[in-house]
C-alpha positions in Angstrom: 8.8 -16.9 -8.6 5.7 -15.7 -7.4 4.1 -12.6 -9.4 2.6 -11.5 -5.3 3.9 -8.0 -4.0 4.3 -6.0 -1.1 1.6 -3.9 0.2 2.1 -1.5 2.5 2.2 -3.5 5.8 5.0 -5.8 4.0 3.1 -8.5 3.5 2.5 -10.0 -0.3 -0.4 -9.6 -2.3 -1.9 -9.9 -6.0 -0.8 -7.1 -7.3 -4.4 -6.2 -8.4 -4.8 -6.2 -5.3 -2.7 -3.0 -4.5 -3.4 -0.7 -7.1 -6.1 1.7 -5.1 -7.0 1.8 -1.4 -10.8 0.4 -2.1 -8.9 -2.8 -3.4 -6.7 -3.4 -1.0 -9.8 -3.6 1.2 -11.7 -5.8 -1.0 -8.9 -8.1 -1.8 -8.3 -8.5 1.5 -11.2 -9.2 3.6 -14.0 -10.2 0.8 -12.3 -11.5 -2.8 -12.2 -15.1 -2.5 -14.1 -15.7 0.6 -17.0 -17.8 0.6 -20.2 -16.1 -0.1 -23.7 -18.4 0.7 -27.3 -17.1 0.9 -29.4 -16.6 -1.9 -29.7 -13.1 -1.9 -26.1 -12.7 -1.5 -25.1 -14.8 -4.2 -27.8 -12.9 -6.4 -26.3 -9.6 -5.4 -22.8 -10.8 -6.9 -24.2 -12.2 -9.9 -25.9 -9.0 -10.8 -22.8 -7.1 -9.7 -20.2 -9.6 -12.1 -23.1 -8.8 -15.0 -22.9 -4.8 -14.4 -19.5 -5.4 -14.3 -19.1 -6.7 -18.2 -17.2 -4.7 -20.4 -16.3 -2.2 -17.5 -13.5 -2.2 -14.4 -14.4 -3.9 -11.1 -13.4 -1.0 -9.5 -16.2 1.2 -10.9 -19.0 -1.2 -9.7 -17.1 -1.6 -6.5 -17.5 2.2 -5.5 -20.8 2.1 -7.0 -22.1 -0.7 -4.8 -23.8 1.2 -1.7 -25.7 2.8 -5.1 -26.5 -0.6 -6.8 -27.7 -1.6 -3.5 -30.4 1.2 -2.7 -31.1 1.1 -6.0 -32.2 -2.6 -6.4 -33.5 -3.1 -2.2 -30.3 -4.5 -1.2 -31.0 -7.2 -3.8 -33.6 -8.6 -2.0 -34.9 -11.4 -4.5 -38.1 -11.3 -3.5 -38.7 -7.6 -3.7 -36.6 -6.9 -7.2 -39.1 -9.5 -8.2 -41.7 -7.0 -7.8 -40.2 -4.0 -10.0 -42.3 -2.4 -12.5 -41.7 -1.0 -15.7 -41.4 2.2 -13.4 -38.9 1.3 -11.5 -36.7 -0.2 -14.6 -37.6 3.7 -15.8 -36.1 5.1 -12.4 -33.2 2.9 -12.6 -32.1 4.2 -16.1 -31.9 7.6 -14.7 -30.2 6.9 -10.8 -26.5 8.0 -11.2 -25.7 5.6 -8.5 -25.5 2.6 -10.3 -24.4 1.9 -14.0 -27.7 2.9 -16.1 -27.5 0.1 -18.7 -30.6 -0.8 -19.9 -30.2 -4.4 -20.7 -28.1 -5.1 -17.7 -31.3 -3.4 -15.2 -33.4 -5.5 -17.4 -31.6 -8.6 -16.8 -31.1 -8.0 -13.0 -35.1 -7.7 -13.0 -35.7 -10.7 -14.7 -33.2 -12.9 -13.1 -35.0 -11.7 -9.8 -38.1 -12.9 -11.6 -36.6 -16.3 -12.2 -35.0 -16.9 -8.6 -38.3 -15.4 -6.8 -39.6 -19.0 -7.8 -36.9 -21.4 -6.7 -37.2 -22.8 -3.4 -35.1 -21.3 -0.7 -31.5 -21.9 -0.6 -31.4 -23.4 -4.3 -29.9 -20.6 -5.8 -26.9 -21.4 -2.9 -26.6 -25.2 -3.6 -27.0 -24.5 -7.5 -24.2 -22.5 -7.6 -22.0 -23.7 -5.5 -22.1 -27.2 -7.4 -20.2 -25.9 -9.6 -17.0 -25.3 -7.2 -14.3 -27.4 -8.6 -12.7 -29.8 -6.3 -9.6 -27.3 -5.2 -7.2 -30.3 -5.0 -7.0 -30.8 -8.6 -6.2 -26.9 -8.7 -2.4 -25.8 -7.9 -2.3 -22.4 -6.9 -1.3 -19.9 -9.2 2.2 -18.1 -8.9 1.8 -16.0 -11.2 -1.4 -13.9 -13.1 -0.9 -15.6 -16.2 -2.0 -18.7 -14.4 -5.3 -17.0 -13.1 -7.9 -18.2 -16.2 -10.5 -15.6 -17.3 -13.1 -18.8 -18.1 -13.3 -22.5 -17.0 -15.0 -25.7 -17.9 -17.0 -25.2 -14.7 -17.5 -21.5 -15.1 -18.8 -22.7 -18.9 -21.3 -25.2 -17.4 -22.5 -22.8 -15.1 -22.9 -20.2 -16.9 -25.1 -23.0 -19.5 -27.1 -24.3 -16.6 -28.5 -21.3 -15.6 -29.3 -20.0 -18.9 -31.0 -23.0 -19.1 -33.3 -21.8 -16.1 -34.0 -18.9 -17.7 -31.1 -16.4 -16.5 -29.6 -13.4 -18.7 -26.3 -12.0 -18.5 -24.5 -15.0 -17.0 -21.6 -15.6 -19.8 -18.7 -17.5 -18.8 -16.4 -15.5 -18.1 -19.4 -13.6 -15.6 -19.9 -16.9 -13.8 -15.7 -17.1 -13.1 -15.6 -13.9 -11.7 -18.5 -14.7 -9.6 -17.0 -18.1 -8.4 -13.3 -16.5 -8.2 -15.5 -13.6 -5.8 -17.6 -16.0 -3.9 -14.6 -18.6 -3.2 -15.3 -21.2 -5.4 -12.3 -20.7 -6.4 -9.1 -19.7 -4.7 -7.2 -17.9 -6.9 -5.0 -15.7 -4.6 -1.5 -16.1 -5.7 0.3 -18.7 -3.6 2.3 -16.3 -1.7 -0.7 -13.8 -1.1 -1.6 -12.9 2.7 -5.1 -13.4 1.5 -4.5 -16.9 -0.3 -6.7 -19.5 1.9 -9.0 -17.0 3.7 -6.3 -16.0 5.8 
């Protein structure tokens, strides 16, 4: 028996994945699907990290904010933010104003601003577990919260020098950015479909 549900078209789905309408959207369409580019993947990273200790759902309706806040998380250009902006950050309403999170995203930028083009990509997605050795899960309680591979990643790039990548950070960002699949196997959604 699966733990999947209706939605409102009929059709099963995790049922995190049905309890507000922003959800069902993001479950849908974006949770899951393969995410590439650097400055995509650094987006998600800093999102997962804001995202510690809180609900997704509050950085999820908070992400047009985040996004004019830290120039669409542009590497290059958060790479370039001054102690002024970190000041203007802690006071923008539109994101989550949390001091050592803004100072991580900054200095992460810092970091990635000096790898070579496309490494943050490969780096992270070296980490995606081969999803053959990974049944689907039928039910949540199946659905880990941390992973050897989210564990390695999260020690390989505090190695390079990033902040605010725990292990359970780095499994949220490879359950969002589909290195993992972990749709329920009766989801709509399971698969990319």
């Amino acid at each position: 028996m699966s733990d999947a549900i209706p939605g409102p078209d009929g059709r099963p789905r995790c049922p995190w994945g049905l309890s507000t309408e922003d959800y069902v959207a993001y479950h849908d369409t974006e949770w899951g699907r393969p995410v590439h580019g650097d400055d995509a993947l650094y987006e998600r990273l800093c999102l997962e990290a804001f995202q510690s200790g809180l609900s997704w759902i509050t950085i999820l309706r908070r992400r047009e904010g985040f996004r004019q806040a830290f120039a669409g998380f542009e590497i290059a250009a958060v790479a370039e933010f001054t102690e002024a902006d970190k000041e203007r950050l802690l006071g923008d309403v539109g994101i989550i104003r949390n001091r050592l999170k803004i100072e991580a995203t900054v200095a992460n930028a810092q970091v990635l601003a000096d790898w070579a083009p496309g490494e943050l990509d490969e780096f992270i997605w070296s980490y995606a577990p081969d999803p053959d050795t990974r049944p689907a899960p039928r039910t949540l309680s199946e659905v880990p919260a941390v992973t050897d591979e989210s564990t390695a990643l999260s020690k390989a790039l505090k190695k390079r020098g990033l902040r605010f990548v725990g292990p359970t950070t780095a499994y949220a960002l490879m359950q969002a950015c589909g290195l993992v699949d972990d749709h329920l196997v009766d989801c709509v959604a399971r698969g990319g479909a």
